[in-house]
VEXDO-712765 format. One record per residue: residue in one letter; x, y, z of N, C-alpha, C in turn. Coordinates in steps of 0.1 Angstrom, whole numbers, padded with zeros to 4 digits, always signed. Example, Ala and Ser with C-alpha at 12.3 -4.5 7.8 and 13.67 -1.06 7.14 Angstrom:
! residues 2
A+0132-0057+0078+0123-0045+0078+0132-0033+0078;S+0128-0022+0071+0137-0011+0071+0129+0000+0079;
This chain:
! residues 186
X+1023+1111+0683+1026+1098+0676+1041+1096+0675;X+1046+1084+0679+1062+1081+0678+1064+1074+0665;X+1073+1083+0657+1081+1078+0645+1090+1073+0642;X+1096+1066+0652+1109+1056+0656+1104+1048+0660;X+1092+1047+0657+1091+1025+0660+1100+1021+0649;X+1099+1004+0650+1105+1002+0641+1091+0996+0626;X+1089+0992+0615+1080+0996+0605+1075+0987+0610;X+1073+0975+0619+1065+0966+0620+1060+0956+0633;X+1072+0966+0642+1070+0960+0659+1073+0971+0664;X+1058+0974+0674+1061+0982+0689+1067+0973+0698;X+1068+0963+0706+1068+0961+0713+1055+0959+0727;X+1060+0960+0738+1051+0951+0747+1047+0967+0754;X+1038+0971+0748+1028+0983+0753+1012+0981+0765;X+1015+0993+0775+1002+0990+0778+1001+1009+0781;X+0989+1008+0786+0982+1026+0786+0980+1025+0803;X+0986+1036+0809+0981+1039+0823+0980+1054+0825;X+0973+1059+0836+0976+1067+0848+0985+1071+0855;X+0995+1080+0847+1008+1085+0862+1006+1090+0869;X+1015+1090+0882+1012+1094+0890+1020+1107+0889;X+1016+1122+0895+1026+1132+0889+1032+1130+0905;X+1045+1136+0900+1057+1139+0912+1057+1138+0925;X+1047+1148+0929+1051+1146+0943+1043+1139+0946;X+1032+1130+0942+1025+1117+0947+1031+1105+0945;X+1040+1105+0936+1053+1093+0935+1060+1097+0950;X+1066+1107+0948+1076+1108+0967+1072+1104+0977;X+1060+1114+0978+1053+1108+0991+1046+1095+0993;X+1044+1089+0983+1039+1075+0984+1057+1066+0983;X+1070+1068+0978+1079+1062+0979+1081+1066+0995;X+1081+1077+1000+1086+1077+1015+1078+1072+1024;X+1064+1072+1023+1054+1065+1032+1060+1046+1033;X+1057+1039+1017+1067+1027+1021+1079+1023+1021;X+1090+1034+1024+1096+1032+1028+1105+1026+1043;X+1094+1034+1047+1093+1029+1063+1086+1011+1067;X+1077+1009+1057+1072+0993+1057+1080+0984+1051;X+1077+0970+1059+1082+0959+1058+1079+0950+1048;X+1077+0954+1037+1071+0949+1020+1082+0940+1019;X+1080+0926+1022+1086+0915+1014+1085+0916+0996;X+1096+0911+0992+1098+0908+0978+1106+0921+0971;X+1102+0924+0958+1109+0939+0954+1103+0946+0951;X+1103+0958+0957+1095+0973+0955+1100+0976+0943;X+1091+0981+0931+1094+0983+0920+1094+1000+0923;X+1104+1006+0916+1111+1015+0914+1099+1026+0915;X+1099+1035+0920+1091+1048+0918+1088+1054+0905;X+1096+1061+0901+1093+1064+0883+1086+1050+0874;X+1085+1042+0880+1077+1029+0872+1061+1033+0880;X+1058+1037+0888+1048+1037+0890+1035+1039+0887;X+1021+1037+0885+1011+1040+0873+0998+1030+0878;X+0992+1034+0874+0976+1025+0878+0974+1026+0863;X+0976+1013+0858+0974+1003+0847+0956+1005+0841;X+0957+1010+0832+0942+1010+0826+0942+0994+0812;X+0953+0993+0809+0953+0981+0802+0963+0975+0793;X+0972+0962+0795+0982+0959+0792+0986+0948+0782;X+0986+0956+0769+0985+0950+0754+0993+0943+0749;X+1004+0935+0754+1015+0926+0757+1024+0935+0742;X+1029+0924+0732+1037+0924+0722+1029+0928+0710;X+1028+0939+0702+1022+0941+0693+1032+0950+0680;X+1020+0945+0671+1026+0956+0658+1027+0965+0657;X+1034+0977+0646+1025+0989+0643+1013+0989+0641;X+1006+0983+0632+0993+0986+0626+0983+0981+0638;X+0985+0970+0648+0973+0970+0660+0980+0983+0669;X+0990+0987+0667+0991+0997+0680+0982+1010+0670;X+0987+1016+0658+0978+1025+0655+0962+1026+0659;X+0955+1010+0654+0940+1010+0656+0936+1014+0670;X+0946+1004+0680+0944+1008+0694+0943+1022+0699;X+0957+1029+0688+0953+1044+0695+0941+1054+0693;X+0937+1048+0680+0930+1052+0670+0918+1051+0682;X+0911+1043+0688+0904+1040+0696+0904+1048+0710;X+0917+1049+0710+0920+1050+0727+0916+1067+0726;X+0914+1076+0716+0921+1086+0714+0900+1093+0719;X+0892+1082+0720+0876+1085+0730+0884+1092+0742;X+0893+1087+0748+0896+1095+0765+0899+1108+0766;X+0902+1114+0754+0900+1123+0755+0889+1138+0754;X+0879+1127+0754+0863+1127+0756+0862+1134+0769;X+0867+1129+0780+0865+1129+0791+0869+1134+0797;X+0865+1138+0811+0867+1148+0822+0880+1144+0827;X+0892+1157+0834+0896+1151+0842+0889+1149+0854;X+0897+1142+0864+0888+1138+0879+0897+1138+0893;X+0894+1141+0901+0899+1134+0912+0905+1120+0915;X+0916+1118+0922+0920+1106+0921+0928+1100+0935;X+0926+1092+0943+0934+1096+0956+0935+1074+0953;X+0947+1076+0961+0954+1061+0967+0949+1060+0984;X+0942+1049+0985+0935+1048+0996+0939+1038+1004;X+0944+1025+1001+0943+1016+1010+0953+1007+1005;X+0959+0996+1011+0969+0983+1006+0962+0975+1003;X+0965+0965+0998+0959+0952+0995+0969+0941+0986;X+0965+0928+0981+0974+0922+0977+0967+0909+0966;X+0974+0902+0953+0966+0896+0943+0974+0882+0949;X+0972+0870+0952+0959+0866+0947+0949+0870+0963;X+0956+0867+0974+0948+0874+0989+0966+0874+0994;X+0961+0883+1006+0971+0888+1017+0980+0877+1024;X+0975+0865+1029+0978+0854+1034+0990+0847+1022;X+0989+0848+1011+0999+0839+1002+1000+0857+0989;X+1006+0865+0995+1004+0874+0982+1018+0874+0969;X+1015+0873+0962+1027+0875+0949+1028+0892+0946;X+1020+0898+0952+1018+0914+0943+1010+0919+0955;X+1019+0934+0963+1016+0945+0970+1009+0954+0958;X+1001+0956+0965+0994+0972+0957+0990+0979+0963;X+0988+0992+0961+0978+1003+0966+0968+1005+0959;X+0954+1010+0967+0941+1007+0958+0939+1022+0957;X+0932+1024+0949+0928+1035+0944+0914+1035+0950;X+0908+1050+0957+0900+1049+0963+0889+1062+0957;X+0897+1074+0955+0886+1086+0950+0889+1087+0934;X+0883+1088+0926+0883+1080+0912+0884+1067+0905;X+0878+1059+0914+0876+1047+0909+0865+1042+0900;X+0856+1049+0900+0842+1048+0888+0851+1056+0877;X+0852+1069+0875+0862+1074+0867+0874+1066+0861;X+0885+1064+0868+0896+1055+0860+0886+1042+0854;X+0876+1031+0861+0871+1028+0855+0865+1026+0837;X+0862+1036+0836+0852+1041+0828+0868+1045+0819;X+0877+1050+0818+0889+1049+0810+0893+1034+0807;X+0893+1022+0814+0898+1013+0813+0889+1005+0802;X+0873+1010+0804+0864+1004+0795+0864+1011+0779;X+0872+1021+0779+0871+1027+0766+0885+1017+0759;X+0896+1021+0769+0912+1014+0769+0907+0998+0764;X+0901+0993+0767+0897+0979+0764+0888+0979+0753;X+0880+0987+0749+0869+0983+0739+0879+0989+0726;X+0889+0998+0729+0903+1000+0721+0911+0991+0715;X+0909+0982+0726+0922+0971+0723+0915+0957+0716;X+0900+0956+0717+0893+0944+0713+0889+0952+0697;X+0889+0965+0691+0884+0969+0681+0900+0969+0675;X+0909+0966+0677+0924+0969+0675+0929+0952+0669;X+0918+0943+0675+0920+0931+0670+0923+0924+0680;X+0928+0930+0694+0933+0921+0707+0923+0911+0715;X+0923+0904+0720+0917+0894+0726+0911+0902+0740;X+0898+0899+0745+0894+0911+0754+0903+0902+0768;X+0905+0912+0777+0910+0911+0792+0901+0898+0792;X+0910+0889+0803+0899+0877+0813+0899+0880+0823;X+0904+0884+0831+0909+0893+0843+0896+0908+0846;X+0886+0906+0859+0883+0918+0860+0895+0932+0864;X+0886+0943+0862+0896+0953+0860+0894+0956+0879;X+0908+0959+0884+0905+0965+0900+0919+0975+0902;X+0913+0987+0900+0923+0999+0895+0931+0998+0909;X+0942+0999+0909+0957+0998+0917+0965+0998+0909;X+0980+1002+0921+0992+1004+0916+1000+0994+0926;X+1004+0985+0916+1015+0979+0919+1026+0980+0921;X+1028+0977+0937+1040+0982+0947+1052+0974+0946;X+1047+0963+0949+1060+0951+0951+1055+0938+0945;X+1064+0932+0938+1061+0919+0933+1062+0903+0946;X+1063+0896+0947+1070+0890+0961+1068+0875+0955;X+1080+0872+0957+1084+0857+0956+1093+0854+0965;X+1093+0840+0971+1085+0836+0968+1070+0838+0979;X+1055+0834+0980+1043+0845+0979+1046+0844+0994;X+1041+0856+1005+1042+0862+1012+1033+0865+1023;X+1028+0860+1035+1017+0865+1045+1021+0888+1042;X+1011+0890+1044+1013+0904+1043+1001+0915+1046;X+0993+0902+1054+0984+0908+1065+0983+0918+1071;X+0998+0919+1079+0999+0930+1087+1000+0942+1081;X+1002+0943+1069+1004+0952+1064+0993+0962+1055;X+0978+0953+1058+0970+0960+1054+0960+0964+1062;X+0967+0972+1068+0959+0981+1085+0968+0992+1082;X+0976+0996+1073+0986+1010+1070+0974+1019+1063;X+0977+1032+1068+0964+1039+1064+0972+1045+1049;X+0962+1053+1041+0971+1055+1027+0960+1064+1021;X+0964+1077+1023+0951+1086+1014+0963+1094+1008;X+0964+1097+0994+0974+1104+0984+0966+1109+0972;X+0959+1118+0975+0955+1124+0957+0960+1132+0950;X+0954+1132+0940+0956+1140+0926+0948+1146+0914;X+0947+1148+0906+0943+1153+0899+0943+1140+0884;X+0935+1133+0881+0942+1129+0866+0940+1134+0853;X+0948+1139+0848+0945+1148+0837+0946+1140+0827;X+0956+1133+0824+0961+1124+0812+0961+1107+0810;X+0964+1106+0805+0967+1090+0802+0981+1090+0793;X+0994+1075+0798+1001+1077+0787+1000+1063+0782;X+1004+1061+0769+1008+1052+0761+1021+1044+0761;X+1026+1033+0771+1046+1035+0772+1046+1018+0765;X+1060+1017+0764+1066+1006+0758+1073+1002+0768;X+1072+0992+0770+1078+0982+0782+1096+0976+0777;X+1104+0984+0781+1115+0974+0783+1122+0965+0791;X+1120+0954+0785+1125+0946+0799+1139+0938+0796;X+1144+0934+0804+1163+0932+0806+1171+0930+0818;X+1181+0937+0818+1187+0939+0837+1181+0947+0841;X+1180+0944+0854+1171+0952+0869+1161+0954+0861;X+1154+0964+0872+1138+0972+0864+1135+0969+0854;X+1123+0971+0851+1117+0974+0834+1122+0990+0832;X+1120+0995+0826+1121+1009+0818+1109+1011+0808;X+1099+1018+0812+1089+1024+0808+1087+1039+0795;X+1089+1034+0783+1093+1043+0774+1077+1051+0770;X+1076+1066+0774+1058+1071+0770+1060+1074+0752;X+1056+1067+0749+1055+1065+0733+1040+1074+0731;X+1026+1077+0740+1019+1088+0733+1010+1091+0750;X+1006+1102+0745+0998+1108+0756+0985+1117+0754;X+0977+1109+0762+0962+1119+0758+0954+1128+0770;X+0953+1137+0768+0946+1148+0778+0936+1145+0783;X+0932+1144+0792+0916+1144+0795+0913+1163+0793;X+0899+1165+0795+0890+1178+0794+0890+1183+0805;X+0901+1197+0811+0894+1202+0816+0911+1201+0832;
């Protein structure tokens, strides 16, 4: 638990999946060689997003964690990055991602705990279905990026954890602060 909030505002928190080390590199050097219009968001930002709780207090961030703190219930799992894709489609895309291919019922099944966390915490549930990826590049303005989803992409891991970070945003990048972290089993 972080004791340097401040008594009444976290800030703009969400909970993800990191990616450990050397599946950040090797997934930075793989696109680095592609032609991803827009801006590649920084590697150490990297994460498959289980659920993103915008601006909140102390007291909903405690309930949330209070909640979130089931994932640790659960198994770690296998986890591999499989394929490209793009929101809203390929043809006009705003957002490069990589999809997550071997633990996807798994992360799943974290995102529904992460959410039934965040609706028992007092937050408004997601409208958005959940489709586990990591967001690569943002792209404005939106972008044909077709060609780009025929690149082949198998990267696994292990996921053992989940963290909890605080979003700073400002010049350049965001800056990703891990405010708490929970183990999976095993």
């Amino acid at each position: 638990m972080v004791d340097d909030l401040a008594a009444d505002h976290v800030g703009r928190v969400f909970v993800a999946a990191p990616l450990p080390p050397e599946v950040r590199f090797a997934l930075a050097e793989r696109v680095s060689s592609m032609p991803i219009p827009g801006k590649v968001g920084p590697p150490e930002n990297w994460h498959v997003t289980l659920r993103f709780l915008d601006t909140i207090d102390r007291v909903t961030y405690e309930r949330f964690l209070s909640g979130l703190e089931r994932v640790g219930e659960e198994f770690s799992f296998p986890m591999s990055l499989r394929d490209f894709g793009a929101f809203p489609n390929p043809r006009k895309a705003t957002v490069f991602w990589a999809g997550v291919g071997r633990g996807a019922g798994d992360i799943s099944l974290l995102n529904e705990i992460a959410e039934e966390a965040a609706i028992g915490a007092g937050l408004l549930p997601e409208e958005r279905p959940f489709h586990p990826h990591l967001t690569l590049a943002r792209i404005r303005p939106p972008a044909d990026v077709r060609p780009l989803l025929d690149e082949e992409l198998d990267l696994g891991w292990r996921c053992d954890h989940v963290v909890v970070y605080r979003s700073h945003l400002g010049r350049g990048p965001a800056r990703y602060e891990p405010l708490d972290s929970i183990d999976l089993i095993g």
